[in-house]
N, C-alpha and C positions, 0 to 999 in steps of 0.2 A: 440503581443496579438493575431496576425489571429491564431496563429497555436493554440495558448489555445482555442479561440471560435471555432475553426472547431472541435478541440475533446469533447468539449462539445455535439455541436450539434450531433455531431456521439454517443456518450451514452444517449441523450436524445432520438434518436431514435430507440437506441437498448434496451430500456427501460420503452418505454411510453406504453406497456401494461402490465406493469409486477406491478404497484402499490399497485395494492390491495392483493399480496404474499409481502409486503415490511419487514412483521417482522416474517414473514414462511418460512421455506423451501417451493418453489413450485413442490405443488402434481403431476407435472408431471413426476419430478423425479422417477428415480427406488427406491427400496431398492437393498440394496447389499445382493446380495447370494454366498455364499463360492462353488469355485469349486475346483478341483483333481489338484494334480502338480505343484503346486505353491510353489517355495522350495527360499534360497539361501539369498543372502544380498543385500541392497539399502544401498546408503548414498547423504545423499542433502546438498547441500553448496551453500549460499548465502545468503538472505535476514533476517534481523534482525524483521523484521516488521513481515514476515509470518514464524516466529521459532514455535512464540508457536501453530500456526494450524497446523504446520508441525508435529509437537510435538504430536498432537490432531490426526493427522488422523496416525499417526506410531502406539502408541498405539493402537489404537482401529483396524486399520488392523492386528497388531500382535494377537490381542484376535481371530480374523477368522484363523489364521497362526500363532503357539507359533513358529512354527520351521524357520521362517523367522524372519532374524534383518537389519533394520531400524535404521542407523545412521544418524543424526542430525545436522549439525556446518550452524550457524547464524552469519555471521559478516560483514555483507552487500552485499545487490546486486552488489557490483561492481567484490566481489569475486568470485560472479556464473559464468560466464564466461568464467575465465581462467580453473577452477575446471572440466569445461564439457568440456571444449579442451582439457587438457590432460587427460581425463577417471578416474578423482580422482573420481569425481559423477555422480549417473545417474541422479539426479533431481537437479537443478539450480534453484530455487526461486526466483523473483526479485521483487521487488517495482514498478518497474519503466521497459520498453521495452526497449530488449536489444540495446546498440549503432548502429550506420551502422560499425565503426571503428568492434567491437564484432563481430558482425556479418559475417564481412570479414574473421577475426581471423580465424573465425572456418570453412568457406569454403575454405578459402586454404589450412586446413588441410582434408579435411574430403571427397570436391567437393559438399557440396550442405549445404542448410542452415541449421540452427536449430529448431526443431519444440517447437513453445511456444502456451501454454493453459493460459487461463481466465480463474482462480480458486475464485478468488471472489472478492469485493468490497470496497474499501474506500473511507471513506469521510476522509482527510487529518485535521485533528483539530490543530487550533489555541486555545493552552491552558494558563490560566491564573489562580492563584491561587483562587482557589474556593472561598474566601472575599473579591475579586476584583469584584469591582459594573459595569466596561465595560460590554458593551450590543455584540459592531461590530465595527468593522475594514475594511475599503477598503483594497484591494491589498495595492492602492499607499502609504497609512498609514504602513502597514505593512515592504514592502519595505524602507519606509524610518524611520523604527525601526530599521530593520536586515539589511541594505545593506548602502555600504559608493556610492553608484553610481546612488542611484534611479533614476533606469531606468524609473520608472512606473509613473515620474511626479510628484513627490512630492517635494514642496518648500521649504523647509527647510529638515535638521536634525531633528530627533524626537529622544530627548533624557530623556524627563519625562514624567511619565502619564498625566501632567495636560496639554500636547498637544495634546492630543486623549482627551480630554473632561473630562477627570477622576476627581475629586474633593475629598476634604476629607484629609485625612491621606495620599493619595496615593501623590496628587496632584502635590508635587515637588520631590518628590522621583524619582531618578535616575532608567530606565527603567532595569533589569538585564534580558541578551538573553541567551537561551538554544535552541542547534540544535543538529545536526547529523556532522559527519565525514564527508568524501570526497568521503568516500569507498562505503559509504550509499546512494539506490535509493531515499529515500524520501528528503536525501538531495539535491539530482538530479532535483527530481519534483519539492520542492520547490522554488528552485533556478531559475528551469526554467518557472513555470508558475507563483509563487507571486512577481519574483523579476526581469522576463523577461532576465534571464541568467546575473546578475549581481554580482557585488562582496558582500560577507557578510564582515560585519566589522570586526576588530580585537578582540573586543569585545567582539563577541558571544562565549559561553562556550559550546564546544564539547563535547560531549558526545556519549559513545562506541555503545550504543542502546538506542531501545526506553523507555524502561521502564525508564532507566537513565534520561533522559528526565521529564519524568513525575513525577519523584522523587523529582528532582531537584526542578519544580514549585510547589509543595506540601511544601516544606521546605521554601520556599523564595516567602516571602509576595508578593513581586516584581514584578514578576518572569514571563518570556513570554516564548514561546518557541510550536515545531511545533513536530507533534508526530501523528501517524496513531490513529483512534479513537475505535480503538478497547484496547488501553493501558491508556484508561481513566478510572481515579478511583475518588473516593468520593471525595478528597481533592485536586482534579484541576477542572475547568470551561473550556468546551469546547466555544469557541465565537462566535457568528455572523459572517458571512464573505458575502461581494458583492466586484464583479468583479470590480464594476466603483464608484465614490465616488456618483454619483447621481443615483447609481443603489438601488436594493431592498438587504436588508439584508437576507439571509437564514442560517438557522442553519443543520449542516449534518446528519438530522435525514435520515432514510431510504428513505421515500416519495421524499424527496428533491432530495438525492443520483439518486436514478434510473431515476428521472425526465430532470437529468443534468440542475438544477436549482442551487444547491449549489456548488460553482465553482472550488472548490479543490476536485471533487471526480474521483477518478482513479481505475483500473481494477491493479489486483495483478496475477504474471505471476508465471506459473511455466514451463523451458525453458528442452527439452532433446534433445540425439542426436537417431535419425531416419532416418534410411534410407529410402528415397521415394521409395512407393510401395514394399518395406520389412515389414512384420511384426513385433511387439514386441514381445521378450520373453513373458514368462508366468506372470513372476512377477512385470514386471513393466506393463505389460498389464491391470496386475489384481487390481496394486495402483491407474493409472488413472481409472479405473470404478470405484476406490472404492471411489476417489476424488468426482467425479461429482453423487455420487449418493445421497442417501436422505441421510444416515448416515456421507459423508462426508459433504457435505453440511451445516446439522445439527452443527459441528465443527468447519465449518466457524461463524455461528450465536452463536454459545456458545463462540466463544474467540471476540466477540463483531465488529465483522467486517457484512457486508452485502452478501447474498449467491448470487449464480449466476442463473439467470432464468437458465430455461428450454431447453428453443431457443441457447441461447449461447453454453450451455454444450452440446448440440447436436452438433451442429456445430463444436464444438472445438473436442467432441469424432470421428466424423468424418474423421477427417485432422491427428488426431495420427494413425488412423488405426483401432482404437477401434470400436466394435461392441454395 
């Protein structure tokens, strides 16, 4: 658990002025203006969680650039990685920051690291079918829904709702789990911060992506399962979540997220390779400005995710080289 409350406290820090932009893009941001020479092709491979913003800012920089194309492949962060070591892609998208094992990967091939950006915000959702009357779930509850090893202290097995308090029609009903793959960052995150890096049971029903996920508990009354909260729709319930059983419930509205109050909220990467003290070509130069600007931004909050302040996106345009 230190290493989840230290990342807390580090985005509660890197956030505790940014609350009152919590459902705006912040006006510090640029707008993007089209410049000369921008020609040629991208393609990004990794994270299933940020496809469709990916999705979101390809379009919309194609509309500044028809004569640029912008390939797409989503099938988890685990597969950004290998994709930016061998030069399949220039943009590597992840859930979750890259391994230290990754990280090596690519300096033995390359001599220096890879450069990753904070593209924007999640609050990680615990979803439940939207006629399910659950309010909140401690980790250690959750871990001892999803995991045969609870790590997180929980006393028993939890195999029906009427062990989390649930009552009703739910009450003895056998809990049904939907997650992520192996390949997948959020599978990563969750594992390591709800479940303190423990096993998931045999149990739990994988699934290729997140939308799959959301699908899943929409159809099945039952139905639990862990999904970034931007791929919440009408017919699942995002739930309460506190870090300790005697802690305070928060829900992942924005306010919560930047505050690093609500305890599953995490920064979403996008990873390239850069040479230090090289600059970027024109066109990937001109994708990261168009990421961190208002318009991209904009595309983080329209695919229901949280944008990134001001502060960060300078910071992070900084360290790529970008002006």
């Amino acid at each position: 658990m230190i290493k989840h409350f230290a990342g807390a406290l580090a985005v509660a820090g890197t956030f505790a002025a940014f609350g009152a932009y919590a459902l705006d893009v912040d006006p510090a941001l640029k707008e993007y203006k089209k410049t000369s020479g921008v020609e040629g092709s991208l393609k990004s491979v990794g994270s299933d969680t940020l496809n469709n913003v990916m999705t979101l800012w390809a379009e919309s920089f194609n509309k500044e650039y028809p004569n640029v194309k912008v390939e797409i492949e989503g099938k988890g962060s685990g597969t950004a990685p290998p994709a930016l070591i061998s030069g399949a892609a220039q943009f590597a998208p992840m859930s979750r920051p890259m391994k230290a094992g990754e990280i090596d990967d690519f300096e033995k091939k390359y001599g220096y690291k890879p450069t990753g950006i904070r593209v924007a915000v999640d609050a990680l959702a615990v979803f439940v079918n939207k006629d399910n009357p659950i309010k909140c779930l401690s980790f250690a509850q959750a871990d001892a829904i999803f995991s045969k090893t609870r790590l997180m202290g929980g006393k028993e097995d939890i195999k029906t709702w009427s062990q989390v308090g649930v009552t009703g029609e739910w009450a003895n009903k056998p809990i049904s789990m939907y997650g992520r793959n192996s390949a997948s960052g959020t599978y990563g995150y969750f594992k390591e911060v709800v479940m303190e890096n423990g096993d998931f049971k045999d149990s739990v029903k994988e699934q290729a992506g997140s939308s799959a996920v959301v699908q899943a508990i929409a159809s099945d009354k039952f139905a639990i399962g862990y999904s970034g909260v931007g791929y919440k729709t009408a017919d699942v319930k995002a739930i309460e979540i506190k870090a300790k059983d005697n802690g305070t419930c928060y829900d992942g509205s924005p306010e919560n997220a930047y505050k690093g109050d609500y305890p599953i909220t995490r920064f979403l990467y996008v990873y390239m390779n850069r040479k230090p003290g090289a600059p970027m070509e024109p066109l990937r130069n001109e994708f990261v400005k168009f990421i961190f600007s208002k318009q991209g931004q904009t595309g983080v909050l329209k695919d229901g995710y949280y944008p990134i302040p001001s502060a960060i996106a300078f910071q992070d345009l900084k360290a790529t080289g970008v002006e």
